[in-house]
C-alpha positions in Angstrom: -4.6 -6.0 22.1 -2.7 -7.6 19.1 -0.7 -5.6 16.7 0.0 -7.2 13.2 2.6 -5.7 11.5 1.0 -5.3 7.7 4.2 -3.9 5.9 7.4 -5.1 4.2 11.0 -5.1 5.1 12.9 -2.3 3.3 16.9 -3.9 2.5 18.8 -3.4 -0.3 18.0 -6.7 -2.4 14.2 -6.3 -2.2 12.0 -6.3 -5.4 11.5 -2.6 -6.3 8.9 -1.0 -9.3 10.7 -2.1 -12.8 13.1 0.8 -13.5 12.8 2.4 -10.6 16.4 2.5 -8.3 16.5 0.0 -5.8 17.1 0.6 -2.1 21.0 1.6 -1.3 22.4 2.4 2.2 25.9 3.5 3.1 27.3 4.5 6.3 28.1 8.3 7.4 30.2 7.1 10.1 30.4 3.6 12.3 30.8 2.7 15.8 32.9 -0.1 14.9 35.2 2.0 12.9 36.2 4.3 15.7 33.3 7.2 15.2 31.4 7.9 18.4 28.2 6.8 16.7 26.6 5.4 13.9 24.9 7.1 11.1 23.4 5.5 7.9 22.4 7.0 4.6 19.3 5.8 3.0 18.0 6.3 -0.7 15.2 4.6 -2.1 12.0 5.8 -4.5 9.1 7.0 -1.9 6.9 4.4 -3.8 9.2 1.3 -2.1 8.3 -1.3 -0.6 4.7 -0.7 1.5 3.9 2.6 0.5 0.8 5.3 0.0 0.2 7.1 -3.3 -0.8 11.0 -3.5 -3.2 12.4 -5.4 -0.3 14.2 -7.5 0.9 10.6 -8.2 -1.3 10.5 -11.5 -3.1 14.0 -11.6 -1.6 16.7 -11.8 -1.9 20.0 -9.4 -3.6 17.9 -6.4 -2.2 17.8 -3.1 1.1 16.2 -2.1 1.4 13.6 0.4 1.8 15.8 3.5 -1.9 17.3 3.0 -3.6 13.8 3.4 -6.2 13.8 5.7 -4.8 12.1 8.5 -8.6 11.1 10.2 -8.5 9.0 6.8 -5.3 7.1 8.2 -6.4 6.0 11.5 -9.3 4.0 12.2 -11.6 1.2 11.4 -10.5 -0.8 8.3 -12.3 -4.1 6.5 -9.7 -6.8 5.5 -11.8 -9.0 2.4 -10.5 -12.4 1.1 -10.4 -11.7 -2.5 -7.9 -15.0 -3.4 -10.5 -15.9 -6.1 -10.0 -13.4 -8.1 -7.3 -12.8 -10.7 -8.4 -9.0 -11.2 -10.4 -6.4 -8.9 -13.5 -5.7 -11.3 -16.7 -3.6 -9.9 -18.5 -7.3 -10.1 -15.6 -8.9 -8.0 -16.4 -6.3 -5.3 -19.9 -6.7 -5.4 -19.8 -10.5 -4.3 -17.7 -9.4 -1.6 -20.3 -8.4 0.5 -18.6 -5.3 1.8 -20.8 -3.4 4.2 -22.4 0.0 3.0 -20.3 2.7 4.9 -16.7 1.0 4.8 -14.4 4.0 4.1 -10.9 1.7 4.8 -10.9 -1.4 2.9 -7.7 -3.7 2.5 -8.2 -6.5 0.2 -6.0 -10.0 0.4 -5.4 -11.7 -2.9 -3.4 -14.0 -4.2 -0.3 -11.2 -4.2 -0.1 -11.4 -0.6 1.9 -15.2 -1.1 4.3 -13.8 -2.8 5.8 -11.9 0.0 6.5 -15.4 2.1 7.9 -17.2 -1.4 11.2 -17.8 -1.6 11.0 -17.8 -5.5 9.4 -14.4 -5.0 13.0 -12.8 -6.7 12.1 -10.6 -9.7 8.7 -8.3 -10.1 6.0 -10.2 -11.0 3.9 -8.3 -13.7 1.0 -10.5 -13.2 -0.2 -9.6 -10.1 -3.2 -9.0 -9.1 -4.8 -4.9 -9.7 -8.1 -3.3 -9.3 -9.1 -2.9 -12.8 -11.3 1.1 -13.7 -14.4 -0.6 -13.2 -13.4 -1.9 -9.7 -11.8 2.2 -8.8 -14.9 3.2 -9.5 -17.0 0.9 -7.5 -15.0 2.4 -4.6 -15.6 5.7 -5.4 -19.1 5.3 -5.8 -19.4 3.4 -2.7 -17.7 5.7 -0.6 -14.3 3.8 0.3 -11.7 6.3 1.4 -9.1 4.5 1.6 -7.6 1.1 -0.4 -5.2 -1.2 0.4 -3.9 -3.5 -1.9 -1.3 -6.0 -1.4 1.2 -5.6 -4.3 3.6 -2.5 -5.6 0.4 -1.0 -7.2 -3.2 -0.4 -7.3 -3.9 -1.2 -10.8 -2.7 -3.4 -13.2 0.4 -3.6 -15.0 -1.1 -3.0 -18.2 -3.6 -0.5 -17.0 -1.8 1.5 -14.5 -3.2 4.9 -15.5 -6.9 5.3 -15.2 -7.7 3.0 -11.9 -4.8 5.7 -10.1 -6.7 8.4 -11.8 -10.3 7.4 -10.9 -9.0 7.0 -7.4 -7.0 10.2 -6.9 -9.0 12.0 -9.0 -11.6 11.1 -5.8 -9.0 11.8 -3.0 -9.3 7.6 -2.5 -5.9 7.5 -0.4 -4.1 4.7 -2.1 -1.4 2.5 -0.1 0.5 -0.4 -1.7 2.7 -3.2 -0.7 0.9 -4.7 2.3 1.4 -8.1 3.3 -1.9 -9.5 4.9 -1.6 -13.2 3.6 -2.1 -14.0 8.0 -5.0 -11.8 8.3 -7.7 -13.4 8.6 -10.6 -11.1 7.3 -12.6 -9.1 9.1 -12.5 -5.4 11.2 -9.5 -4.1 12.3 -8.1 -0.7 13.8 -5.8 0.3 10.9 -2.5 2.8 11.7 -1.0 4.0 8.5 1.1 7.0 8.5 3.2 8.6 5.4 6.4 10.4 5.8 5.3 14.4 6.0 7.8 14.6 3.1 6.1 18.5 1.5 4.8 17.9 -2.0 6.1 14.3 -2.5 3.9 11.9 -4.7 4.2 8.8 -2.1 5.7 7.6 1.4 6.9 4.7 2.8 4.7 3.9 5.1 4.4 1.4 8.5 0.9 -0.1 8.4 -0.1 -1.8 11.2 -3.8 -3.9 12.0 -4.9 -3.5 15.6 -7.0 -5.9 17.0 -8.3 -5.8 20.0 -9.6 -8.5 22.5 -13.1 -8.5 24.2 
């Protein structure tokens, strides 16, 4: 069994949402300064870094992040090579040749090279988003569950409808993976939000499983 770790470092100088507060820790009490243990502080947005969305994200009244479905977390998960594409559009999906029935689908752009790019030091509004034709091609196809590999689902210029199309469906959202060394194909996917009650998103700790014959 091989376990690739699918999510970003959270540290104080990573890139964060524009205007949202970046990551801050402090320590409650140190080791090194005498205390018997240590003890840090953390504050951060719950949409840092890799992260899931819930459907009260972008419509109001739906359920917070602690009444996902947590069968939709765990399980089988389709990684797609979509580094041709400089948006996520229904017909962009369509050539992907994504089997009927794939309810966890993780798609790798060309977002997933910032991650590794040492240039990679502001937020980069062009990234690449699924686009409201694209959210609903995966609702009408049956996808649970979408990964993406930037700070958001959708565009920067559209980020309202794609979120609502997919929430609006319970589509479980999760944002910020790095899979630029996946190589596509199946994988068991682990992906579990902080049971934070009524929260709009989580950090999350995505991992890919992949098992041996």
């Amino acid at each position: 069994m091989r376990i690739h770790d699918i999510s970003i470092p959270i540290h104080p100088a990573m890139i964060v949402w524009p205007g949202q507060p970046g990551v801050a820790t402090r320590y409650l009490s140190q080791i090194s300064a005498g205390d018997r243990s240590t003890v840090t502080h953390l504050s951060l947005s719950v949409h840092t870094g890799t992260h899931m969305d819930a459907p009260c994200h972008f419509v109001a009244g739906q359920e917070g992040i602690d009444q996902l479905d947590l069968k939709t977390l765990v399980g089988p998960a389709l990684v797609v090579d979509a580094t041709h594409a400089a948006e996520l559009s229904a017909e962009v999906f369509d050539v992907l040749a994504i089997p009927a029935h794939t309810e966890r689908l993780i798609v790798r752009t060309t977002n997933s090279q910032l991650w590794d790019d040492p240039a990679h030091d502001a937020f980069a509004e062009a990234y690449v988003g699924v686009t409201p034709s694209g959210a609903q091609w995966l609702v009408d196809h049956g996808v649970k569950l979408i990964g993406v590999d930037y700070l958001s689902v959708a565009p920067y210029d559209d980020l309202v409808v794609p979120h609502q199309i997919l929430l609006g469906a319970k589509v479980v959202i999760v944002e910020g993976l790095n899979v630029q060394a996946i190589t596509p194909g199946v994988y068991e996917l682990v992906c579990l939000p902080l049971k934070i009650v009524g929260s709009d998103g989580s950090p999350v700790r995505a991992i890919l499983i992949e098992r041996g014959e």
